[in-house]
C-alpha positions in Angstrom: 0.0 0.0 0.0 2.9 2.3 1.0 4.5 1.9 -2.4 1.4 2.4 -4.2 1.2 6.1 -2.5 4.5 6.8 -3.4 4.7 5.6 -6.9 0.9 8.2 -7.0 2.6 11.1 -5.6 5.7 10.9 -7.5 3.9 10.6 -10.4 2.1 13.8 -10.2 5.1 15.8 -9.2 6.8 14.1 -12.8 3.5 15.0 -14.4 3.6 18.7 -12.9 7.4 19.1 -13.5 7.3 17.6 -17.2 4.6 19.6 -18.7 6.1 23.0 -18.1 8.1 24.3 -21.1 5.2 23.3 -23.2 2.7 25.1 -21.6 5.0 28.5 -21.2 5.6 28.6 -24.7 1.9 28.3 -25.3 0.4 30.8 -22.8 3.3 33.2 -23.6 2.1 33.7 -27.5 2.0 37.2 -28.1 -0.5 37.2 -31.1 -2.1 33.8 -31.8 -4.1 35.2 -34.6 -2.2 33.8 -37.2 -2.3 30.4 -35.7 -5.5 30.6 -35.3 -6.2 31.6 -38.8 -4.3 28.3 -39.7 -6.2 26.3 -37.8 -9.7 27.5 -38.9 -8.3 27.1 -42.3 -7.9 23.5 -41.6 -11.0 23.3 -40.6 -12.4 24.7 -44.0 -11.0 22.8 -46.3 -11.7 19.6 -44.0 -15.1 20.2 -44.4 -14.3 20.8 -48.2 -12.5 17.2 -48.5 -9.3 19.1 -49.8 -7.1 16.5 -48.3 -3.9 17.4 -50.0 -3.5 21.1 -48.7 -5.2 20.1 -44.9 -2.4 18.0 -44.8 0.0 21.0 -46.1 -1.7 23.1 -43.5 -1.0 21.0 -40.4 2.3 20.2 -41.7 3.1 24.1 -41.4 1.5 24.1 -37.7 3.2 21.0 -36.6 6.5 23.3 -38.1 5.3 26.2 -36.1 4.9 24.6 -33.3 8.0 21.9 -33.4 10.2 25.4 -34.2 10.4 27.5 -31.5 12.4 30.9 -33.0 9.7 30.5 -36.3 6.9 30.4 -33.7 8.1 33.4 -31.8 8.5 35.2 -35.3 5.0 34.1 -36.7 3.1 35.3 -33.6 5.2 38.7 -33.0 3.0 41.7 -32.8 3.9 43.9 -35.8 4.3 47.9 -35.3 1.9 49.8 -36.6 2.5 52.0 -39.7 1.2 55.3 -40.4 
């Protein structure tokens, strides 16, 4: 019984530890707009049965996402100009 606890509770300290650089660099996007545009554009040509360029499209998130210095870039907020 004693081992079962432990194995539990060290288990959600891994769990709580592990998790953490994934979920900073998600809540810490700047401007998810352009993700999000990607992802409703999946969504589109799902619905569409356009296959070939959902696949294209979730190949360029999985990118995004897998890249950390192209994510940053993508979802930088760009200066306004007059």
């Amino acid at each position: 019984m004693y081992i079962a606890l432990v194995l539990f509770i060290s288990r959600i300290i891994r769990g709580a530890v592990t998790n953490q650089p994934l979920d900073v660099i998600i809540s810490e996007i700047p401007n998810p707009d352009h993700l999000l545009k990607i992802c409703l554009d999946i969504y589109l040509v799902r619905e569409a049965h356009d296959f070939i360029l959902e696949q294209d499209l979730y190949a360029k998130l999985i990118f995004l996402f897998r890249s950390p210095s192209t994510l940053i870039k993508w979802t930088r907020y760009k200066p306004k100009q007059d």
